[in-house]
Phi, psi and omega in degrees: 000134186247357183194163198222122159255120164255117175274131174265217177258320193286326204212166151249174182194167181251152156207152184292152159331308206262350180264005191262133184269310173197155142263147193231132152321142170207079188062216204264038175241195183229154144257138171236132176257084162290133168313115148095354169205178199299130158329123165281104195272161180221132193263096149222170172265165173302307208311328195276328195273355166313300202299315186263346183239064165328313194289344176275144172268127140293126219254265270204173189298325187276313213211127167276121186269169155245136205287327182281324147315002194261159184229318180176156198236133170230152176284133153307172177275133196066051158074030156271165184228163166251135169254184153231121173251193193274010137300349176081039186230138172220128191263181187214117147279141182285182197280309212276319195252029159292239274294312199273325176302331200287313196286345181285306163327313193280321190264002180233343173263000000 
């Protein structure tokens, strides 16, 4: 899939794939985080855009990355992780979900 249409309150609109850096939950909305410009909330759950976008990785509980934003990742303190995207933002995996980020990683670099 190369572009998604998201609908706010004022408009839809299409945006590319590849320009979405992560989604983060907020109850039964979404924030979608574009390169370079503000966060959109969208009344979808994460659940529904995990479902159309197989290839993002799940950190958390919260928040889906897309995975070609990610620049690098290192461990935390208690078996957690950090990524970094190419927005100069950096997110925290949960604990529970290193291992499957690392091999979800592996298979997609």
């Amino acid at each position: 899939m190369e572009t998604i249409e998201l609908a706010d309150i004022k408009r839809k609109r299409r945006v590319s794939v590849k320009s979405i850096e992560y989604f983060e939950s907020e109850g039964n909305y979404t924030y979608v985080h574009l390169k370079g410009e503000r966060p959109i909330l969208i009344a979808k759950t994460l659940l529904r855009f995990a479902e159309q976008l197989p290839e993002f990785i799940r950190i958390h509980k919260g928040t889906l990355v897309n995975p070609s934003h990610i620049v690098e990742h290192r461990p935390q303190k208690g078996g957690m992780m950090e990524v970094c995207l190419s927005g100069e933002r950096s997110l925290t995996v949960a604990r529970r979900r290193a291992n499957e980020f690392r091999q979800q990683l592996l298979m997609v670099g």
